[in-house]
C-alpha positions in Angstrom: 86.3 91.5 117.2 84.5 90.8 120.8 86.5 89.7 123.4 85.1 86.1 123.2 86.9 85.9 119.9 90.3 87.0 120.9 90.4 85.0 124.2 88.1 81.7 123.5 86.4 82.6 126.8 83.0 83.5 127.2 82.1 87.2 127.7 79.2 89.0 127.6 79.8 92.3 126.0 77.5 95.6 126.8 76.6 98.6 125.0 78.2 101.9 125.5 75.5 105.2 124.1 76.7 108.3 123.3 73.8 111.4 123.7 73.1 114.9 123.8 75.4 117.4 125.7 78.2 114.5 125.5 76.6 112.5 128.0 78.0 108.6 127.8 75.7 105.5 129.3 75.9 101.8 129.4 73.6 99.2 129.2 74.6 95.9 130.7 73.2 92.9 128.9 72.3 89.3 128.8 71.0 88.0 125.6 68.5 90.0 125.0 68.2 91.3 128.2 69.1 94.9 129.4 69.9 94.0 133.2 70.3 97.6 134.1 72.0 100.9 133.1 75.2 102.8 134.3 75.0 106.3 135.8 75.0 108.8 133.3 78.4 109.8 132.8 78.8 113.7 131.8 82.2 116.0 131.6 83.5 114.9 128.6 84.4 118.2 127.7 87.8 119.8 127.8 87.8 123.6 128.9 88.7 125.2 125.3 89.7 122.1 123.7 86.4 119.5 123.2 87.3 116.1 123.6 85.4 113.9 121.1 84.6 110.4 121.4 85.0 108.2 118.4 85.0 104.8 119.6 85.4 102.2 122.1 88.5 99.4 123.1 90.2 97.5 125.5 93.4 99.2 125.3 95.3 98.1 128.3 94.1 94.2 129.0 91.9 94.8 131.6 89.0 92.7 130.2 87.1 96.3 129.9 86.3 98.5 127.2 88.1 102.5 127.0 86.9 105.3 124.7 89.4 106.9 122.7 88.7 110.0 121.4 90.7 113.3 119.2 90.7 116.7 120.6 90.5 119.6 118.1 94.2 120.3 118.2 94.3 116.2 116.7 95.7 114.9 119.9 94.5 111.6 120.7 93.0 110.6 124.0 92.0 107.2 125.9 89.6 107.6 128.6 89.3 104.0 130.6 85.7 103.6 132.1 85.7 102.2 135.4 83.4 99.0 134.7 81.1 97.8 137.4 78.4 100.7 137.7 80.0 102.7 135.2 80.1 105.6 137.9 82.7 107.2 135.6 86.2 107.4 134.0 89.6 106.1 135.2 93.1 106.4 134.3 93.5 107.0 131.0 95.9 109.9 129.0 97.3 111.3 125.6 98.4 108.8 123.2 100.2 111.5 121.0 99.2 114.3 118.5 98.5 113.6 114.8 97.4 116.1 111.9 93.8 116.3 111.2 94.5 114.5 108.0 94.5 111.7 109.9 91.4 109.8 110.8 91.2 106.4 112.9 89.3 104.2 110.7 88.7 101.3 113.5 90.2 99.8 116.6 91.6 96.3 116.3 94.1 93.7 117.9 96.8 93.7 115.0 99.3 92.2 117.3 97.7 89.0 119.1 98.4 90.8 123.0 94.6 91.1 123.6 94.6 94.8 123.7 93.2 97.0 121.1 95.2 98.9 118.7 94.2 102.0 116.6 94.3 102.0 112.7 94.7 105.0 110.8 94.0 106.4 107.6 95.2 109.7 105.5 93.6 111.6 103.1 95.5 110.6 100.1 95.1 106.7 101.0 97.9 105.5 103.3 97.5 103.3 106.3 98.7 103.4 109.4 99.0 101.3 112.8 99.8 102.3 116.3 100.3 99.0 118.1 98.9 99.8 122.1 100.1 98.6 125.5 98.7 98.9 128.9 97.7 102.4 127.4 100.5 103.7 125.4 101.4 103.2 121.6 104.6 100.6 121.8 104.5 100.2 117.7 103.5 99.8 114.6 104.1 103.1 111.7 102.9 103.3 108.4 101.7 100.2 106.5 101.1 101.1 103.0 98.7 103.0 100.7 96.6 100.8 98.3 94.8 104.2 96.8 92.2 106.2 97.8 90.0 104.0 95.5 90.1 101.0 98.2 87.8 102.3 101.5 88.7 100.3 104.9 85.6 98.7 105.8 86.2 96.4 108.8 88.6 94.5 110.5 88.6 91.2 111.9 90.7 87.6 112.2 89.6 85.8 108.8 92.2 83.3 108.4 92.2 82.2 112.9 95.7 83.3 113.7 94.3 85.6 116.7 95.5 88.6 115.0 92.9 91.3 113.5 93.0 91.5 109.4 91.8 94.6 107.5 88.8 94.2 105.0 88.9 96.3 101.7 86.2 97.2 99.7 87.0 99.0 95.9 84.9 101.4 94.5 84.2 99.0 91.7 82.6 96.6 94.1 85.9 94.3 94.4 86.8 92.7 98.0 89.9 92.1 99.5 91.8 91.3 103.0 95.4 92.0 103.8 96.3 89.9 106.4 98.0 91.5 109.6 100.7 91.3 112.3 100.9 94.6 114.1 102.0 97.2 111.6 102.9 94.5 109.0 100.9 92.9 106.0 101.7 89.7 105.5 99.6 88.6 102.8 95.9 88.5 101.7 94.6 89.2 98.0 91.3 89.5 96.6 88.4 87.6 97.7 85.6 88.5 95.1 83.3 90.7 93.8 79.8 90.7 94.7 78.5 94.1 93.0 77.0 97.1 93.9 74.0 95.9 95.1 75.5 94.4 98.1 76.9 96.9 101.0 79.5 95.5 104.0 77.4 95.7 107.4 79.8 94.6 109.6 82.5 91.7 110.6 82.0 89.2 113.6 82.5 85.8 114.2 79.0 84.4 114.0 79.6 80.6 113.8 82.0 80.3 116.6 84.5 78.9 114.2 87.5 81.2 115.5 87.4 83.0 112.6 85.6 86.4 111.5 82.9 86.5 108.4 81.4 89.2 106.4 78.1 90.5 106.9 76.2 92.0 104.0 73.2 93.9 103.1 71.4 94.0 99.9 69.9 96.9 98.6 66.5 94.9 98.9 66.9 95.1 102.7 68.2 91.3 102.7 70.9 90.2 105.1 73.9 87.4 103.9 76.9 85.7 106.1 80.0 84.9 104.2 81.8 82.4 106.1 86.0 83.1 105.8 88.4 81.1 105.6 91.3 83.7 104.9 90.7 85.1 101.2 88.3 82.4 100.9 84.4 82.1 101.4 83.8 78.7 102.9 80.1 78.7 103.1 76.9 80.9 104.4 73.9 82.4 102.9 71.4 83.7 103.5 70.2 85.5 106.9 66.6 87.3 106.4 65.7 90.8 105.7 64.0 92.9 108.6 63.2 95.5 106.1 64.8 98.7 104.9 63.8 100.6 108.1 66.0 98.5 110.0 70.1 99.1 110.2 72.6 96.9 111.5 74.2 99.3 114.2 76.4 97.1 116.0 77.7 93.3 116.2 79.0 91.5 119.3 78.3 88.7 121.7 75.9 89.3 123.9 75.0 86.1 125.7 78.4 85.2 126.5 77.9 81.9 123.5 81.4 82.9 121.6 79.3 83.7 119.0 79.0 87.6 117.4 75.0 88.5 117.6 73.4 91.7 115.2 72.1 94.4 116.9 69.5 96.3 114.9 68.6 100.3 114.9 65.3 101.2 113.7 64.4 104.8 111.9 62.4 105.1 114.9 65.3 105.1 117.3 64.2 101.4 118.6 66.8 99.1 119.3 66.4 94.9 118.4 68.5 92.2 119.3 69.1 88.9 116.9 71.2 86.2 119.1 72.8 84.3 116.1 74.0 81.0 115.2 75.6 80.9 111.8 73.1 82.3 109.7 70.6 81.0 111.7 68.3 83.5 114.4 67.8 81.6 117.7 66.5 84.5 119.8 66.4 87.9 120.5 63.9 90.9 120.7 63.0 94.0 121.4 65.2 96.4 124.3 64.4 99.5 124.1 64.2 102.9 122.5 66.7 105.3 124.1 65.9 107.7 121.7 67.4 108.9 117.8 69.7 111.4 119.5 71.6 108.7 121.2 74.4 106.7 119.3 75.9 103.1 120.4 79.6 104.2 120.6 81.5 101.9 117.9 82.8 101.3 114.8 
């Protein structure tokens, strides 16, 4: 969920790459515009205990994404980045240690106080929440365990109450939401089941309806928008299909128009922009290739 969504304002949200040797750059955008790059950012390793970055959030308000990150002991780090020209990492610290059963499936705001918090999954299928402030976990415990059958596969504020939801997919195909406030469901249900043929891409608010939809992709390379409304879909459709050698890597807004826009990775490495409008493409391009070693840094 991009920062437009969770304030109303408008933001322009940049891209944060994660390379070879642990080396972290930006990209600063507008539309489909890269107006320039950050410094290379190296040093993300800790001497005899590696420090690995899983993905990025605004953990303390600040209007700026963090990257939080597990050392191989399972202790769990937020490193803020210092904005601007991205010359390099502020304040930041330990969260807390958790066993390596543990994973963090996504950041979201579960709580409605505009920073992000961390969701967690075990092995055998329970959830978890650690509700952050200004860099420290104030909340949240365990939420429940709806089987390992049901996979987490987004988050995002279907039903409009500013709060992030979790998205559920079954392995028979079935979707469903539980709806969230902090480490609390408080409702949600099944939505429906589209089959097999159809994979979740990705969750974003691409009508600027203050609520988050469901993207889809088709195993024909096709592209489909569910509008939400909650539990319900209240419209969409079709999108278009770039082809199979193309892969939604990342959704946000990127000109700053409260609405979420696709960002596409070919197999090539090349990286293309789609500004969105519903299910509508009003611009967009080509930005660049950085290369198939690099990564955008995201869930």
């Amino acid at each position: 969920m991009s920062l437009a969504s969770r304030t109303g304002l408008p933001v322009i949200e940049d891209v944060v790459w994660w390379g070879p040797r642990g080396t972290v750059i930006q990209w600063f955008m507008d539309g489909a515009s890269v107006l320039g790059t950050g410094n290379p950012v190296t040093g993300l390793i800790q001497t005899g205990n590696f420090f690995t970055p899983l993905m990025t959030g605004d953990f303390n308000g600040d209007g700026q994404d963090d990257i939080v990150g597990r050392r191989v002991d399972g202790s769990v780090e937020i490193r803020g980045l210092l904005g601007g020209a991205f010359a390099g990492f502020g304040s930041g610290g330990l969260l807390g240690a958790v066993s390596l059963d543990w994973t963090i499936s996504l950041t979201a705001d579960f709580n409605r106080n505009g920073q992000d918090d961390l969701l967690w999954r075990n092995t055998d299928g329970g959830v978890a929440v650690w509700t952050i402030e200004a860099g420290r976990v104030v909340g949240g415990g365990f939420v429940g365990n709806p089987g390992t059958a049901w996979q987490i596969a987004g988050a995002g504020d279907f039903n409009g109450d500013g709060r992030a939801d979790i998205l559920w997919r079954h392995t028979d195909s079935s979707v469903a939401i539980w709806t969230m406030d902090g480490g609390a469901v408080t409702g949600g249900g099944l939505v429906t089941n589209p089959g097999p043929d159809w994979r979740i891409q990705a969750t974003g608010d691409f009508n600027g309806d203050g609520r988050d939809d469901i993207l889809w992709r088709g195993t024909d390379g096709s592209v489909v928008l569910w509008y939400m409304n909650g539990t319900s879909v209240a419209g969409g459709g079709l999108v278009g299909n770039p082809g199979n050698a193309w892969n939604v890597d990342h959704t946000d807004d990127y000109n700053g128009d409260g609405r979420d826009d696709l960002m596409w990775r070919g197999s090539d490495g090349g990286v293309v922009l789609w500004l969105m409008n519903g299910t509508a493409v009003i611009g967009g391009g080509y930005l660049g290739n950085p290369g198939s070693s690099w990564n955008i840094l995201d869930i």
